[in-house]
C-alpha positions as CSV (number, residue, x, y, z in Angstrom):
1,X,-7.8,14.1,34.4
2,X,-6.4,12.4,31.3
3,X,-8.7,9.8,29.3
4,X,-8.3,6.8,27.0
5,X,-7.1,6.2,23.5
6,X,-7.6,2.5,22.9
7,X,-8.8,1.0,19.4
8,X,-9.4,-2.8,18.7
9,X,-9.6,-4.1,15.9
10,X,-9.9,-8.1,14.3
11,X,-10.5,-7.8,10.5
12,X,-9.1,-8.7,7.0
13,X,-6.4,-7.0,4.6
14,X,-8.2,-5.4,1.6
15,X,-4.4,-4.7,-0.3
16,X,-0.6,-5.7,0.5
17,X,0.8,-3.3,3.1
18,X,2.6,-0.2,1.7
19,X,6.2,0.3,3.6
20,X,8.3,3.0,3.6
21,X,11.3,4.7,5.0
22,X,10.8,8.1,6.3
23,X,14.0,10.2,6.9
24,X,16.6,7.4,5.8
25,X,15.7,6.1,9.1
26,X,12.8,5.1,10.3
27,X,10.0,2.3,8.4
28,X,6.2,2.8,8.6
29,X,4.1,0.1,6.9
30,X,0.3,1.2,6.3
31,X,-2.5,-1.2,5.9
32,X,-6.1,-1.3,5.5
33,X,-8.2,-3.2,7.3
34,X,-12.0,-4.3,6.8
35,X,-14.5,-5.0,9.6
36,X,-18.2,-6.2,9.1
37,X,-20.6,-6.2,11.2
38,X,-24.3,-8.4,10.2
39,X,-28.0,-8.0,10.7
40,X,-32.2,-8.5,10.0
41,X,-33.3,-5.7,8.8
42,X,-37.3,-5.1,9.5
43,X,-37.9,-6.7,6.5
44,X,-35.8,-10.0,8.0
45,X,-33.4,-9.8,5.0
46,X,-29.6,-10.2,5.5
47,X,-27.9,-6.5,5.9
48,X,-24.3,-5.8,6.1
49,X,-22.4,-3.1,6.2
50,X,-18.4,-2.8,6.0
51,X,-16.1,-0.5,7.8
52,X,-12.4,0.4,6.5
53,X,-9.5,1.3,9.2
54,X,-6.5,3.1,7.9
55,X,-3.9,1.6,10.4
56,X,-0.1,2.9,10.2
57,X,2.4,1.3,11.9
58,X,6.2,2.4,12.7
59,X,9.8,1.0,13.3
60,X,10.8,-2.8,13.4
61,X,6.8,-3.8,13.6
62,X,6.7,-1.9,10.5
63,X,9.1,-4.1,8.8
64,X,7.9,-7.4,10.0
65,X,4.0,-6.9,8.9
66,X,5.5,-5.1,5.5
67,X,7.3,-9.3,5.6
68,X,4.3,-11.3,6.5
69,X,1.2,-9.9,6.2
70,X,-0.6,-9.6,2.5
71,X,-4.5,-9.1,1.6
72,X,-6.9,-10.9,2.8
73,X,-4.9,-12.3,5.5
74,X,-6.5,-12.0,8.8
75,X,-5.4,-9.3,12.0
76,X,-5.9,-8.2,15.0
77,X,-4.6,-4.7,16.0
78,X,-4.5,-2.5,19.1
79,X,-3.8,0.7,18.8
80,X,-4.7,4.5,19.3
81,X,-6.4,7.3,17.4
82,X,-4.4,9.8,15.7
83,X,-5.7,12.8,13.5
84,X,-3.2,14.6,11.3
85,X,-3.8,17.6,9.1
86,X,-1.8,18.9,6.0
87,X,-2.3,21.2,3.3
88,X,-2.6,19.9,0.0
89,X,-1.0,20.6,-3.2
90,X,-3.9,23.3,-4.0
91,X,-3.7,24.8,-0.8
92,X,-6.9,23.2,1.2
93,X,-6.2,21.6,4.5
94,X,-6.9,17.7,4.9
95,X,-7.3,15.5,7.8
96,X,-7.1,11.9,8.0
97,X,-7.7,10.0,11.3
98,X,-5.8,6.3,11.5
99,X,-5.2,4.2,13.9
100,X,-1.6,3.8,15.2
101,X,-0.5,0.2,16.1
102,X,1.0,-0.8,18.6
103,X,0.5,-4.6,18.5
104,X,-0.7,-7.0,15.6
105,X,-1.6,-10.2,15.7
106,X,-1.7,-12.3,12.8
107,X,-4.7,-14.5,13.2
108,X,-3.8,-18.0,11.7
109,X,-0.1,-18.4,12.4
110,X,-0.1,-17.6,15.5
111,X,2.0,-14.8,15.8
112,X,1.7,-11.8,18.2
113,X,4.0,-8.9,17.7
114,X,4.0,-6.1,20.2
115,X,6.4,-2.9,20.0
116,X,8.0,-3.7,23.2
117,X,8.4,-7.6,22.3
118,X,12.6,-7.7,22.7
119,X,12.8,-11.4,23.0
120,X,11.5,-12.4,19.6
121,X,13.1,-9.4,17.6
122,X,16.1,-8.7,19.6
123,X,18.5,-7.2,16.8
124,X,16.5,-3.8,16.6
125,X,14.5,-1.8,18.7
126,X,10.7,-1.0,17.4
127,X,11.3,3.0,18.5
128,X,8.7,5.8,18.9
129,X,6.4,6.8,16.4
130,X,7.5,10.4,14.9
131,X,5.0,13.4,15.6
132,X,3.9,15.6,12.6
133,X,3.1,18.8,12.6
134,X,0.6,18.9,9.7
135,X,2.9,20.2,7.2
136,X,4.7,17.0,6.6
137,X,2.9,14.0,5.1
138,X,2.9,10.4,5.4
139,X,5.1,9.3,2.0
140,X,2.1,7.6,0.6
């Protein structure tokens, strides 16, 4: 039986997106996203509370959200969960769980962009995200 890996998420840039090339070959553009959610609390007073999602995304889409997108702009991603591990430069392991896109949409202009979308970014292909094995780390 195999399950499901499927994140969504619709919220706002809180920096420019950070791209790199990894291996000479291959572009991966991190962002960070923001998500609120509102209440009342008991008390009736205005609560809210603010979650950040590091998202990483690889190959052509990489390049074309590292173009257009900037902070504060609005997006929505789908994508999976992906924990990695590495040892640090004292020795300790570290994880960090991110999600990894595989379609953003850039809320405002328009513009969906999926890994598989050939038609509007024919020149290149968008590829397949490299594994790591924990030793390696993202370049950033």
């Amino acid at each position: 039986m195999s399950g499901v890996n499927k994140v969504i998420v619709l919220g706002r840039l809180g920096q420019d997106p950070e791209v790199k090339q990894v291996n000479n070959s291959n572009t991966v553009c991190r962002i960070s996203v923001a998500t609120s959610e509102a209440w009342k609390g008991k008390d009736g007073q205005a609560q809210e509370r603010t979650e950040w999602h590091r998202i990483v995304i690889w190959g052509k889409l990489a390049e074309i959200c590292g173009k257009y997108l900037s902070k504060g702009r609005q997006v929505y991603v789908e994508g999976r969960l992906e924990t990695r591990s590495w040892e640090d430069d004292k020795g300790q392991k570290k994880y960090a769980t991110e999600i990894v896109a595989s379609k953003v949409e850039f809320i405002g202009g328009g513009t969906t962009i999926d890994r598989t979308d050939a038609q509007s970014f024919p020149e290149d292909s968008f590829g397949d995200a490299p594994s790591f094995d924990g030793e390696e780390e993202l370049p950033f």
